[in-house]
N, C-alpha and C positions, 0 to 999 in steps of 0.2 A: 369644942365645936366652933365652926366660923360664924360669923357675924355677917346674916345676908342681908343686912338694911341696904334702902336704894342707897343710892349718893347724888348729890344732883351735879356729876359729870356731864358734862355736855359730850356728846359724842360728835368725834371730827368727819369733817365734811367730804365726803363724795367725793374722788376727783376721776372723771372720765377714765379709761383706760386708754392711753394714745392707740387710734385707729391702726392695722397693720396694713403697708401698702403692699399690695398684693404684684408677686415678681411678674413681669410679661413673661412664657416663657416664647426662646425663639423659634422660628416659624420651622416646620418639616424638612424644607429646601436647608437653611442656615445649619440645621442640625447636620445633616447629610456632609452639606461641605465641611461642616467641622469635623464629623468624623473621618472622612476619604482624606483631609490636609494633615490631621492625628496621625493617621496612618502610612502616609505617606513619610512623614520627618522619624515614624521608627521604625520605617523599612530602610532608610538611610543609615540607621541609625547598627546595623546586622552587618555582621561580619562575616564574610559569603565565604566557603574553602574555594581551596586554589584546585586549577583543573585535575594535579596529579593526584590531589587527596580527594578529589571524587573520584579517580580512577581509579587508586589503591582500596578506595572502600567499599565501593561498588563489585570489587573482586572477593572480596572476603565474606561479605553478604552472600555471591552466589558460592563461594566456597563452601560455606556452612550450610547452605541450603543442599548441595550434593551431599555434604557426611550427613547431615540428618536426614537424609531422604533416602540415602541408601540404608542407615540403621533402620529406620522403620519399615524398609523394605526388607530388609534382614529378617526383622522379626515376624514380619508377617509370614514370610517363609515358612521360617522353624514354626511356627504355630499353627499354619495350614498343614505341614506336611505330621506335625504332632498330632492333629486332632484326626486327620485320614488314617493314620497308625494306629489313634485308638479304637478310631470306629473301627476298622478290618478286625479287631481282637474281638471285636463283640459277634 
């Protein structure tokens, strides 16, 4: 077993915790222009396509927009004119 006798250690002194200085933050306005001046250096910052690769892809978009509008027009077909089939059988 240990040995809980006192001791006559003095115990070391206290020392304050240094105060924290508390950050300002900045004002609503400050934030604002920080954030519009942020966004503005990585709007520069994008690299824009050139007029014909919006042209080319702006084609392709509604390309694909007419085949899959047509298949799903398709299908709806075959599946109205399926289901008018089945019902006349009944």
């Amino acid at each position: 077993m240990t040995d809980n006798t006192p001791t006559n250690a003095t115990p070391s002194p206290q020392r304050p915790a240094p105060a924290k200085k508390k950050e300002k933050r900045p004002g609503v306005f400050q934030r604002i222009g920080k954030y519009l001046k942020d966004t503005r250096s990585e709007i520069k910052k994008v690299v824009w396509p050139s007029k014909s690769q919006i042209v080319n892809n702006t084609a392709v978009v509604i390309a694909c927009i007419v085949v899959v509008g047509a298949f799903i027009g398709g299908l709806d077909f075959v599946f109205t004119r399926g289901l008018a089939l089945l019902l006349s059988l009944l």
